[in-house]
C-alpha positions, -999 to +999 in steps of 0.1 A: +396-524+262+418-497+275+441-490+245+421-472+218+418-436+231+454-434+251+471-415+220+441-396+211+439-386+247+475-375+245+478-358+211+446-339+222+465-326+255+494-317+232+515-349+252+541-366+240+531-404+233+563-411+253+564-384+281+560-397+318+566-357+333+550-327+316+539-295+324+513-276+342+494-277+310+459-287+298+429-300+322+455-327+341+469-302+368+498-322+364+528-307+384+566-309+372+581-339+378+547-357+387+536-389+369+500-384+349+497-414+335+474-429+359+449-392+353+452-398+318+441-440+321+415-431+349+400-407+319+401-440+295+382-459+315+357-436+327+351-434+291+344-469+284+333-482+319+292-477+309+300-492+274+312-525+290+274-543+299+266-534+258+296-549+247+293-579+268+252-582+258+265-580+222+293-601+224+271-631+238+241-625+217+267-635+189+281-666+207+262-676+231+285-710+242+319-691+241+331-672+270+341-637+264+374-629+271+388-595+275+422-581+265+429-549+286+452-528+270+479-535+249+519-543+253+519-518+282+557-526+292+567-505+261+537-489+241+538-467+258+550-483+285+538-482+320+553-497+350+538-532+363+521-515+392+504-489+375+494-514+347+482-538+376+459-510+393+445-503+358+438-538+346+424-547+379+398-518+374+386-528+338+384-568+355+360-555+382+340-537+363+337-567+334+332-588+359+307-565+378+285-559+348+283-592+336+269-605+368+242-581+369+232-592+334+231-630+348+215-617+376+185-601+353+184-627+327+154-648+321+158-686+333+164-702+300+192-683+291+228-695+292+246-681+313+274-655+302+312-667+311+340-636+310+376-639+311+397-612+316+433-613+296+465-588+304+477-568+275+505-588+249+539-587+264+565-578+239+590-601+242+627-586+237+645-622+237+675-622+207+675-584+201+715-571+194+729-563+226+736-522+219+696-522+215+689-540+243+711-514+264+691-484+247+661-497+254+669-512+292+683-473+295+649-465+283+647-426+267+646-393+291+649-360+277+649-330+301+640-292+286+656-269+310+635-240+324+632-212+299+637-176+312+633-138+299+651-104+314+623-082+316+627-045+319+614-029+353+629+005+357+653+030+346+687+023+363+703+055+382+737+064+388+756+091+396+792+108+404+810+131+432+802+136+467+767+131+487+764+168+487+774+179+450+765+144+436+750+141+402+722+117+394+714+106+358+701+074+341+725+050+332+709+020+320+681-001+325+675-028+353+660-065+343+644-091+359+646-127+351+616-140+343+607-177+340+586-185+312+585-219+319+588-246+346+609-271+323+600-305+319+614-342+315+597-365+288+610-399+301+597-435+291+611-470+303+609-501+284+606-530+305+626-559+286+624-589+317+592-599+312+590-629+338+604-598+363+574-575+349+549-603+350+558-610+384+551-573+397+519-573+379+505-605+392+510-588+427+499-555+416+462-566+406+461-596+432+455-633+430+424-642+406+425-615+385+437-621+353+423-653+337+450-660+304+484-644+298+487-623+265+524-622+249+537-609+217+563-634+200+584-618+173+615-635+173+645-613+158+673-639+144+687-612+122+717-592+119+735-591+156+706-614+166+717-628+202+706-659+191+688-682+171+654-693+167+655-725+186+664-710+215+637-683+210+618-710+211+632-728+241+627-694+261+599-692+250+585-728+264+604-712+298+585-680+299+549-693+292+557-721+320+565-691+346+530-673+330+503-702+326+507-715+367+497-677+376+462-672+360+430-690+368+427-707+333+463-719+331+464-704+294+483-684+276+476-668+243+499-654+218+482-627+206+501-610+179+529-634+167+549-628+132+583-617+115+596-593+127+630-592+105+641-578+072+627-610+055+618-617+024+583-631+017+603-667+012+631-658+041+604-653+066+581-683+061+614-708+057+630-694+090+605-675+110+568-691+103+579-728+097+597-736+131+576-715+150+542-728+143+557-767+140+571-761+173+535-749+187+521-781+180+542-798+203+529-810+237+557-783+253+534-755+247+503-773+256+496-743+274+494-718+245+461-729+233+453-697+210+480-676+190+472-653+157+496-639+131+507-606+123+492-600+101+465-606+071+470-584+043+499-568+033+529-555+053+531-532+090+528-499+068+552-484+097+580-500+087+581-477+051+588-446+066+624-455+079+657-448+060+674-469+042+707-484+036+727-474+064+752-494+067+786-471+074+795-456+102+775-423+100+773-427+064+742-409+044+719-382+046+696-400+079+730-404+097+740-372+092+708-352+105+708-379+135+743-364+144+732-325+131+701-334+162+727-346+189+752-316+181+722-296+187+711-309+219+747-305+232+751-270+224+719-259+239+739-248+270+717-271+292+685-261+274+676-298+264+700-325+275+694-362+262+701-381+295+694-416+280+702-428+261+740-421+261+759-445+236+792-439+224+792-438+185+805-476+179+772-482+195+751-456+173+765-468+146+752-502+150+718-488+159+713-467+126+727-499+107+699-517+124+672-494+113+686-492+078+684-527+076+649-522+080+645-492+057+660-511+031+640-542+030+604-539+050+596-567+069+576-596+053+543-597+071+509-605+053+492-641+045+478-618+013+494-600-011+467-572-006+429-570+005+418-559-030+438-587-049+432-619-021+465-637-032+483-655-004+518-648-003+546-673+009+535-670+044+499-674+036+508-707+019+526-715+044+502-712+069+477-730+048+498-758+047+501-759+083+462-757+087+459-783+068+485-807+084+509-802+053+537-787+072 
């Protein structure tokens, strides 16, 4: 709930996915400098709030001995992100109204009817751990970009001199006086990422109050690749930490990992041997008897996202993606103030690192799928892999 109609909402206001501060513009209101998000997320939800008792009728006419659980938005501390206490307020609004409606169909139902069980689970946290240290600092700067005000000299009259003495002086037009005009307000399109998740967790716990959220969502894609941090057992040791600080908070003592996978320039073979193998061995062990659901990322094929990045960067501001990322920085600093990127702010030993990161991806697209495709049904590496594991083979 909660996620599906937040970008159509904002491309429709002509909003920036990541903006926090926009303008005067579109049926918001929205003043400089004031945060929307909560207008826009109140407008989600009024959206879906009369949906809820259907999808809850539907949900248990198709299993009636399962309780339905509800995930409520998706990895809100970075897509896009929103602070713990707004996510709180929002997520505590969907859980009183799930909870709310299903009661009044318990209430109404006849006596030999089971009765229906919800569950209400937070969004997937992404989880930063083992990311290179010069991303980790762009994205704990998060991104703000401020457009300065944008102003006109308008004409207003004829301008009037004129030479000699009060009593024999001459008039005539000289010129034209302006006035500055501002065209626009200006505006700052700003968006944090929130990389402490135990810290975020934490503030969001207090935010929606005790007894709200019934199972922890996180998203595990652990990054053991070029400048990794570190490796994948200590991933996984961080891991077994952080669901420990997220299982004693919720009412069911469970946490789910609802989006794991690779999430590094892998080959089919690379990712199951280093990525799938110790991770899903490592589930099975009594230290993460806690996490008692978790689902790959993803079926068929690969995260299509990942093909529209450049490849092979891998000198210092070397090819033709480097070059227009400079061409855009030279820009923005010779706007005279116009548009300033405040944050990041790396020096180029740094960028350079960053756009050899992305090319890394560019170059080889991270292996994903358990199929090949949907059309052709063929498990790939990691679908054999997983198989085995299903099975008790691996």
């Amino acid at each position: 709930m909660g996620t599906d109609k937040y970008e159509e909402l904002l491309r429709s206001e002509g909003i920036f996915n990541v903006a926090r501060y926009i303008l005067r513009i579109g049926r918001f209101g929205v003043q400089r400098g004031q945060e929307y998000k909560r207008d826009v997320l109140q407008q989600i939800y009024d959206a879906e709030k009369d949906l809820i008792p259907t999808l809850i009728q539907n949900a248990f006419n198709a299993n009636r001995t399962r309780a339905i659980v509800f995930e409520v938005g998706n990895e809100p501390n970075m897509h896009p992100a929103m602070s713990p206490e707004l996510y709180g307020w929002y997520l505590k609004m969907y859980a009183d109204r799930i909870r709310q409606a299903a009661s009044q169909i318990n209430n109404a139902r006849p006596k030999d009817t089971p009765e229906i069980r919800v569950k209400i689970m937070s969004g997937g946290l992404w989880i930063f751990d083992g990311m290179p240290s010069y991303m980790m600092e762009a994205f704990n700067r998060g991104v703000r970009i401020s457009f300065g005000a944008i102003t006109m000299d308008l004409p207003i009259r004829i301008k009037i001199c004129k030479i000699g003495r009060s009593w024999w002086a001459i008039r005539f037009p000289c010129g034209i006086d302006y006035q500055k005009v501002e065209l626009t307000e200006g505006m700052d399109i700003k968006s944090n990422f929130y990389t402490d998740i135990l810290s975020y967790w934490q503030r969001l716990v207090a935010a929606a109050g005790g007894g709200t959220i019934d199972i922890a969502g996180l998203h595990f894609y652990p990054y053991i690749s070029r400048d990794a941090r570190f490796g994948m057992q200590e991933h996984l040791s961080n891991l077994r930490g952080l669901v420990a600080g997220l299982s004693g908070t919720v009412s069911t003592g469970e946490v789910w990992l609802t989006e794991i996978g690779n999430f590094n320039p892998y080959s089919d073979k690379e990712a199951a041997e280093k990525v799938m193998s110790p991770l899903l061995t490592s589930l099975r062990d009594s230290s993460f008897s806690s996490v008692t659901r978790w689902y790959w990322f993803i079926s068929y094929g690969n995260d299509k996202k990942f093909r529209y990045l450049p490849g092979g960067i891998s000198e210092l501001m070397g090819g033709v993606w480097a070059s227009l990322f400079e061409i855009f920085i030279f820009f923005l600093d010779q706007t005279g103030g116009l548009v300033t990127v405040v944050e990041p702010r790396l020096d180029d030993a740094k960028v350079a690192n960053i756009l050899a990161f992305i090319g890394d991806f560019g170059a080889k697209n991270p292996a994903q799928g358990l199929y090949e495709s949907e059309a052709s049904q063929t498990l790939t590496e990691l679908g054999v892999a997983y198989h085995k594991f299903a099975i008790g083979q691996l």
